[in-house]
Structures are given as C-alpha cells and as structure tokens.
C-alpha positions in Angstrom: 255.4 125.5 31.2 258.1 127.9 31.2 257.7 131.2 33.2 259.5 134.7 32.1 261.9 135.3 35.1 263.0 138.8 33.3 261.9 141.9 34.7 260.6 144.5 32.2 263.1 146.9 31.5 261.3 150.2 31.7 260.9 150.1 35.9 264.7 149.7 36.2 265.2 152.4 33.1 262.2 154.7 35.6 264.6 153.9 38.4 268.0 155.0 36.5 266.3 158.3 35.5 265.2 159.1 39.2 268.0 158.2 41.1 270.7 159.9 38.4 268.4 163.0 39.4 267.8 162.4 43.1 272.1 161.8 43.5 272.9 164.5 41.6 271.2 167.6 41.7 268.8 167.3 44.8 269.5 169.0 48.1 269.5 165.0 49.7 272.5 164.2 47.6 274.5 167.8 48.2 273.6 168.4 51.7 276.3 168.0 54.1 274.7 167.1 56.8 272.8 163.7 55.0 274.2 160.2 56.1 273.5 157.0 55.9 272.0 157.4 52.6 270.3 153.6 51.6 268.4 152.5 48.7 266.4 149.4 48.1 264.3 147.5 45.3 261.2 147.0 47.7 259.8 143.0 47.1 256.9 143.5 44.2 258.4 146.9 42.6 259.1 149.9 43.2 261.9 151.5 45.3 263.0 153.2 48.8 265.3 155.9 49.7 266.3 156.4 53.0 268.7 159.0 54.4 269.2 160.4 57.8 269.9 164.2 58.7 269.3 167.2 55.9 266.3 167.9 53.8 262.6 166.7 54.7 260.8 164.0 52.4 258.5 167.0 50.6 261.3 168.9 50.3 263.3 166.6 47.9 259.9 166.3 46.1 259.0 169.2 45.6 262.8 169.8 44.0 261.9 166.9 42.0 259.1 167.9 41.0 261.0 171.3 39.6 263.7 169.8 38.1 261.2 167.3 35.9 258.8 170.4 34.9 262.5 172.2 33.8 263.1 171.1 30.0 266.8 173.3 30.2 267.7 171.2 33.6 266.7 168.0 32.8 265.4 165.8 30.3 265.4 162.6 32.8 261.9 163.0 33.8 258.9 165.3 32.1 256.5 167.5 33.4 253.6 164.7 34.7 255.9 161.7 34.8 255.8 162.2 39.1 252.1 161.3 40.3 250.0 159.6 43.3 252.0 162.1 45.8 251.0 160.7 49.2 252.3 162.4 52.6 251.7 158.4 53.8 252.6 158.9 57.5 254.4 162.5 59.3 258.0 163.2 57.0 257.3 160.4 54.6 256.3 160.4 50.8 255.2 158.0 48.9 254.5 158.9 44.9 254.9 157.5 41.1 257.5 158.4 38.4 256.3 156.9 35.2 253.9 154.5 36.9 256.9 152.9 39.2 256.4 153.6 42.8 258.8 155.3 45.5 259.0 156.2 48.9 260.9 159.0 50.3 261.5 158.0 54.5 264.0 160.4 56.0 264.7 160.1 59.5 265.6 163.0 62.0 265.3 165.4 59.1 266.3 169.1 59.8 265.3 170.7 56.4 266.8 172.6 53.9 266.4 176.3 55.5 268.5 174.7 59.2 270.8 172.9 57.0 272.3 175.8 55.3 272.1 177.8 58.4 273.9 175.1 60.2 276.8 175.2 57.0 276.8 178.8 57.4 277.9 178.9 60.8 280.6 176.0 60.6 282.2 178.8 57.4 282.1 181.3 60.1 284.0 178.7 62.7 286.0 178.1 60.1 286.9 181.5 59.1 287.5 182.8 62.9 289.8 179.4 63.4 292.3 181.3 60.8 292.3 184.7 61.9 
C-alpha cells in the first residue's frame, strides 16, 4: 500500500496569502516596538504567530479583518475568507482563513494606541537631542 506523503497545496497557498498580509501591511509587522516575531506550522495544520511587545492579538485581527473586506487594498484574502474567531484564553486569538486555522499569541502586548504614543515621544527625544 502506498500512502500520499504530499500536503495539499491550498493550506500552504492560505498560509502565503496571510502571512504576505500579516508582514506587510499590519501594525505587528510595522510596529517598532515588536520583537521576537516567530512563526510555526503547528503538528496537524494550521499555523502560530507569536511576537512580543506592540499591537494586541484582536488588534491585528481586526486590521485583518479590514484589509480582506478592502477589494482596492488587497486581493489576498476576501470578505468571509477569516471565520471561527475565538478570544481562546486573555490576549490570544484563535480563527480560520479559508478553512486553515491560526492563532494569534502575543506576549506583553502594549497596543496600538501606547505604541504610537511611545514612537511619538522617542521623535520628540529625538528632536530636542538636536536642538
């Protein structure tokens, strides 16, 4: 008996489309203040996303969830491919893009709104350093 050791290819094709939109136009990927950015194939499908500092989990969602619903932004994911949101335990989001699962776990998360307040003052530092 032989077995079919390929994956399907439309869960890695799901996962190209999220993570090209997640690393590029989300407040995780431009935040200054993220690190320690990880991202794993979890055992059985599906796929994690880690990061510390920056934006809360339902934050990057929600931006998600704007950028998939904006045909001129984006034709990477469609308005309905993101379902199953689950706040699964306090800061952490679990949901489905196009049937394929992913979890959102952010540790020490500051949000958006303190993130840009904490940028704002380091251009202020900045700018008294030269005068």
């Amino acid at each position: 008996m032989t077995e079919n050791l390929v994956a399907p290819a439309r869960p890695y094709e799901t996962l190209g489309r999220f993570l090209s939109l997640l690393l590029e136009q989300t407040s995780a990927a431009s935040a200054t203040t993220v690190t320690g950015l990880h991202i794993w194939e979890k055992y059985g499908g599906g796929c994690v996303v880690e990061w510390t500092a920056g934006p809360h989990a339902m934050q990057v969602l929600r931006e998600l969830e704007m950028l998939a619903d904006d045909d001129a932004t984006t034709t990477r994911l469609s308005p309905g491919d993101i379902t199953d949101v689950d706040e699964y335990c306090p800061g952490a989001v679990k949901f489905r893009v196009r049937g394929v699962q992913f979890e959102l776990r952010p540790v020490d998360t500051v949000g958006v709104e303190a993130e840009r307040e904490q940028l704002r003052n380091l251009i202020r530092e900045c700018r008294d350093i030269r005068r």
